[in-house]
C-alpha positions in Angstrom: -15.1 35.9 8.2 -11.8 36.1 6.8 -11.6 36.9 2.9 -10.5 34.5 0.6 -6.9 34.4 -1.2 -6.6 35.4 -4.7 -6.1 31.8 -5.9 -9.1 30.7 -4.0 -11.5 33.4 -5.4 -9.4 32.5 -9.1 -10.6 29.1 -8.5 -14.2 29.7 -7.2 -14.5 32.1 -10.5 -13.0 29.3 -12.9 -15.0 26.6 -11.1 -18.5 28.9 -11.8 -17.6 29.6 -15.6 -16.4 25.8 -16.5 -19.5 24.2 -14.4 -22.0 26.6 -16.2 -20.7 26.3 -19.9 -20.7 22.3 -19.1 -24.0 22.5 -17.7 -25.5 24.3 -20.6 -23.6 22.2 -23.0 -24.9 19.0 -21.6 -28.2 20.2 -21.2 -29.2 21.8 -24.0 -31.4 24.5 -22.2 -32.9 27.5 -24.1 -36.0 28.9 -21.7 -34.5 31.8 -20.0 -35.4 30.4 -16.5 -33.4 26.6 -17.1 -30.6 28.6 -17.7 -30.8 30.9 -14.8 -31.9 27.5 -13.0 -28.2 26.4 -14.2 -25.9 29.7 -14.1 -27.3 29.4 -10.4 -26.6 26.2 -9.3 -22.9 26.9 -11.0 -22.2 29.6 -8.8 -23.9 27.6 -5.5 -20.8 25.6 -6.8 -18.3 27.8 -7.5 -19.0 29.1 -4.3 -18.6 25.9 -2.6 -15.8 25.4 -3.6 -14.1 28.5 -2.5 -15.3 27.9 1.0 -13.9 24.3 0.9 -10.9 25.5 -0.6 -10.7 28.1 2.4 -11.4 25.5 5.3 -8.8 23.2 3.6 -6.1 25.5 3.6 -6.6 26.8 7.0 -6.9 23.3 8.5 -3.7 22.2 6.2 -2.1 26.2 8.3 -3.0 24.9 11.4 -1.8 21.3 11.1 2.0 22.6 10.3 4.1 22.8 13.3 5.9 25.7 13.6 9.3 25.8 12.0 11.0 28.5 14.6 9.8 26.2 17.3 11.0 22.9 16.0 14.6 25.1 15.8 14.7 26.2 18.7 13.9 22.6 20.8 16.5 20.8 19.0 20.5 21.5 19.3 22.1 22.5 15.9 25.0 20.6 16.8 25.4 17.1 18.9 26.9 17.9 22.8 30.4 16.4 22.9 32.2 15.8 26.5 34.8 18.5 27.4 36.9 15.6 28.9 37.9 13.3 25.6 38.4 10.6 28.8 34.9 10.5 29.3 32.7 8.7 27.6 30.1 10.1 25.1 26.4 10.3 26.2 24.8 7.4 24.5 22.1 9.0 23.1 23.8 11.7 21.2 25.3 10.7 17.9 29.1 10.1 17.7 29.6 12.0 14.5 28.0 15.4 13.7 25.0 15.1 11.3 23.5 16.7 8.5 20.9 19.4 10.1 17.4 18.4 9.3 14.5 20.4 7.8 13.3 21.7 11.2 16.6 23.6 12.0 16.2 24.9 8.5 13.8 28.0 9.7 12.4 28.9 6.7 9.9 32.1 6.5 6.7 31.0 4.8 5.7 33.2 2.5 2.0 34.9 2.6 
């Protein structure tokens, strides 16, 4: 199993300390074993969390297409007739266009 990022163990570890302080604060537990009852349910949280938090981001990973792909399928610039007496394909544009975010190839950063 894969480890999780640094921002998902940040908010794992943030999610455990904020659910156990609110838990205690709400419940107003003093035995020893409420509280451990509590500080353990707050880290069966936290570490849900980080687990969701890893699935999402993986699925979100795996959803993106692939920016060198989408570059390399489309034509940076519209085909134009070598003959100006013939007429231009009808599907390509007339004018050049702006280039669109998939010819933008953009490294993602890890």
């Amino acid at each position: 199993m894969p480890r999780p990022s640094a921002a998902q163990f940040c908010l794992g570890s943030f999610t455990v300390v904020a659910s156990t302080v609110a838990l205690l604060a709400v419940s107003g537990a003093s035995g020893v074993l409420a509280v451990a009852v509590l500080v353990v349910f707050a880290l069966v949280l936290g570490t849900t969390v980080t687990v969701l938090a890893r699935s999402a981001s993986a699925s979100s990973a795996a959803a993106e297409p692939n920016p060198a792909e989408g570059a390399a399928s489309t034509p940076a610039t519209p085909a134009t007739p070598a003959d100006p007496a013939t007429p231009a394909d009808p599907a390509a544009p007339a004018t050049p266009t702006a280039p669109t975010a998939a010819e933008h190839a953009y490294a993602r950063q890890r």
